[in-house]
N, C-alpha and C positions, 0 to 999 in steps of 0.2 A: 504493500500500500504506500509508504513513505516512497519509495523507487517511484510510483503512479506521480504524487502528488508533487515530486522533484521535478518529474518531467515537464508536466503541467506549467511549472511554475520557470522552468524555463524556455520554451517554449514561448511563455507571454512575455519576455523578454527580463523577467526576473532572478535573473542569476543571482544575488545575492543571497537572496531566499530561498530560492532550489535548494544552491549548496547546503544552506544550514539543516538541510530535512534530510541530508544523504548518512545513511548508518555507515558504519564502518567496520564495512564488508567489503569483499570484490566488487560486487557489481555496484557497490556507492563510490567503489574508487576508480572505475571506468567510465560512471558516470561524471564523477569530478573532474577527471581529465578532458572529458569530453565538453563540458561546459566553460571550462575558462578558457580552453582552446575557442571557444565559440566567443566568447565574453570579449576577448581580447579583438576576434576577427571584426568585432561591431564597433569595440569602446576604443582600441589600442591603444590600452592601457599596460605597463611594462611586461613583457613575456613568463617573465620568471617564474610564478606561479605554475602559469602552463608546463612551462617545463620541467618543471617541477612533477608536477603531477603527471606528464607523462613518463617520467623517470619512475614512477610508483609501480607505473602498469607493463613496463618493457618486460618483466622477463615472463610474467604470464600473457600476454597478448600482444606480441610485438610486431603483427602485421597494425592493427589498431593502433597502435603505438607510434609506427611507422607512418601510417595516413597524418596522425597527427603534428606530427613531427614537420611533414612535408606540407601542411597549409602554412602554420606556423612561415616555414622560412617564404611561400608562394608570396603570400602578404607582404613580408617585407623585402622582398625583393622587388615587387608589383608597387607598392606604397612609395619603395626606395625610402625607409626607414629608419635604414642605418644600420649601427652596430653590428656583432659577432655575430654570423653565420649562424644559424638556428639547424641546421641540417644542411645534405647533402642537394645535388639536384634535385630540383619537387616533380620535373618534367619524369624524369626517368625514375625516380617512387613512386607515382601515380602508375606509374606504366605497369610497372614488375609488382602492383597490387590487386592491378585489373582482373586477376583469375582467383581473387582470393574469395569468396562467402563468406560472410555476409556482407564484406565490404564493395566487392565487384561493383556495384551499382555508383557507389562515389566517389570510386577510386577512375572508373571512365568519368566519371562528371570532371572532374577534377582536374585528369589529364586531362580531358578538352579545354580546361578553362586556361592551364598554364600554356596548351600549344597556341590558343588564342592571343592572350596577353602577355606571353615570356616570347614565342617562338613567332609570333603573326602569321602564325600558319591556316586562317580562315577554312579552309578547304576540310584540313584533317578536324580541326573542332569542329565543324559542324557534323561531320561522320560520329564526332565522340558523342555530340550533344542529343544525336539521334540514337545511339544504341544505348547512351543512358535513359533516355527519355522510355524506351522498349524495359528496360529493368526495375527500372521502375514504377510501371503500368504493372508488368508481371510478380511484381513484388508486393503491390496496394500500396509504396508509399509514394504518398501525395507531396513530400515537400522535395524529395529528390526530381520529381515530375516537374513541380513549380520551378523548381531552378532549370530544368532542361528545357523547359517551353520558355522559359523567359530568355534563356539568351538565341535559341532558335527564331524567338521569335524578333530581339534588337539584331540578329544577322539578316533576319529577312526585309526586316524596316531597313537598315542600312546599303540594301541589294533594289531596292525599288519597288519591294513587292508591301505595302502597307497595308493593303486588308488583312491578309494573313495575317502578317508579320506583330498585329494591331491585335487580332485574334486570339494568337497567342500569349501577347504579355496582356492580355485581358485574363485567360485561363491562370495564367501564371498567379493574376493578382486574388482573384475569385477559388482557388485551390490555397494559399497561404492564408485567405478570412479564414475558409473553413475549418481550418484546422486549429485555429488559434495563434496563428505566429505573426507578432503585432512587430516584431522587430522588422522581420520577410516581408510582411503587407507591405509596412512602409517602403520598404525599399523597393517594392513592386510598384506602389503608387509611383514614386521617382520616376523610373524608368519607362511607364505608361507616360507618365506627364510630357517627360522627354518627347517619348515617339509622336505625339500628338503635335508638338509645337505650340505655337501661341493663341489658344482659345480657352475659355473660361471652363471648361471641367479639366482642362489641366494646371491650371490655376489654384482649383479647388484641391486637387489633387496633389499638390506641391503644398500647399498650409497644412493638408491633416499629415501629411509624409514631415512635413517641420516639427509640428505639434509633439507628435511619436517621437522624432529623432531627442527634440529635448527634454523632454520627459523620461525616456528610457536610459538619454547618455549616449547617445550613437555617433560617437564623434564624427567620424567621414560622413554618415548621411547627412549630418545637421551641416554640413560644408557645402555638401551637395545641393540640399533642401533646400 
C-alpha cells in the first residue's frame, strides 16, 4: 500500500512526499532511486542524491541502475550543465539496455531521445520513437506512450505534416491528465502551445503549463513557460 501511495504521490509531481512514505525495503529503495533521478530531471537540483541512491540499487538491479545512470548524465550533457561526468555514453547504454524487460520499452524511448538531441540523427529517432510507442501500447503503459507520441508527434509538426503531428501531442497531453502526471501535463501543455503558434488556447495553455511549473518547482519548464 505505502509503495501504491509513493507512486501516486509522485507521479502528481510530489517527490518530497512520495519519498517520505517509501519503507525501507528493496523495492522503496528502487523506488527512491527512481524518483530523485526523476526529481532532478524536472527540478535540476544537485545530482548527488541520485546518485546516491542509485549507488544503493547497483548491485541488485544494475540494468535499472544503468538506465539511471545514463538519463542522469543525457540531461547534462543535453542541458550542458557542467561538472563530473555522471556516466559513460547515454547513447550507447540506452542501446545495450534495449533487450532488457522490463526496461526495453525506455530504454528505446531513450535511445531515441539521445540519437535525436546528442547524435541529430532524426531518421533513427523516429524508428526509436515508433517501436517505443508499439511497447508500450503492448505493455498498457500510458506515460511511456505519452512520451513516444509526443515527440513523434513535435517531428511530425516540424516535417510539415500539422494535423497529425497536432494529433498526437494532443494524445500525448490527454494520456499524461489521465493518468495523473501534472509535472508531464505541463510539459505537454508546453509543447502543444508551441506546435500551435500564436493563438489564444495556446496562450491559455502556456499560463496553466506556468502555473504547474511554479508550483511544482520545475525549473526548465518554468524557463520555458
Amino acid at each position: 500500500m505505502t509503495h501504491d501511495i509513493a507512486r501516486h504521490l509522485w507521479r502528481a509531481g510530489q517527490w518530497d512526499a512520495a519519498l517520505r512514505q517509501l519503507p525501507d525495503d528493496p523495492a522503496g529503495a528502487t523506488l527512491r532511486a527512481e524518483m530523485v533521478v526523476d526529481r532532478h530531471l524536472w527540478r535540476l537540483d544537485p545530482p548527488d542524491e541520485a546518485v546516491a541512491a542509485i549507488k544503493a540499487i547497483e548491485c541488485d538491479e544494475p540494468e535499472r541502475a544503468a538506465l539511471l545512470t545514463a538519463q542522469l548524465e543525457y540531461w547534462r550533457q543535453f542541458l550542458s550543465l557542467g561538472g563530473t561526468p555522471l556516466g559513460g555514453d547515454p547513447v550507447a547504454a540506452f542501446a545495450a539496455l534495449a533487450g532488457h524487460d522490463p526496461l526495453a520499452g525506455w530504454a528505446v524511448f531513450w535511445h531515441a531521445v539521445t540519437l535525436d538531441n546528442l547524435r541529430h540523427d532524426a531518421e533513427g529517432a523516429a524508428a526509436g520513437y515508433g517501436r517505443a510507442r508499439t511497447l508500450a501500447v503492448a505493455a498498457d503503459d500510458l506515460l511511456l506512450e505519452s512520451y513516444a507520441v509526443r515527440h513523434l508527434g513535435g517531428q511530425a509538426v516540424q516535417n510539415g505534416d500539422a494535423a497529425p503531428g497536432l494529433a498526437l501531442l494532443r494524445r500525448s497531453l490527454h494520456l499524461r491528465a489521465a493518468i495523473g502526471a501534472r509535472p508531464h501535463t505541463a510539459a505537454a501543455q508546453a509543447a502543444l502551445a508551441d506546435a500551435l503558434g500564436e493563438v489564444p488556447e495556446a496562450a491559455g495553455l502556456r499560463a496553466i503549463a506556468a502555473g504547474t511549473a511554479r508550483e511544482l518547482g520545475l525549473t526548465w519548464l518554468k524557463a520555458d513557460a
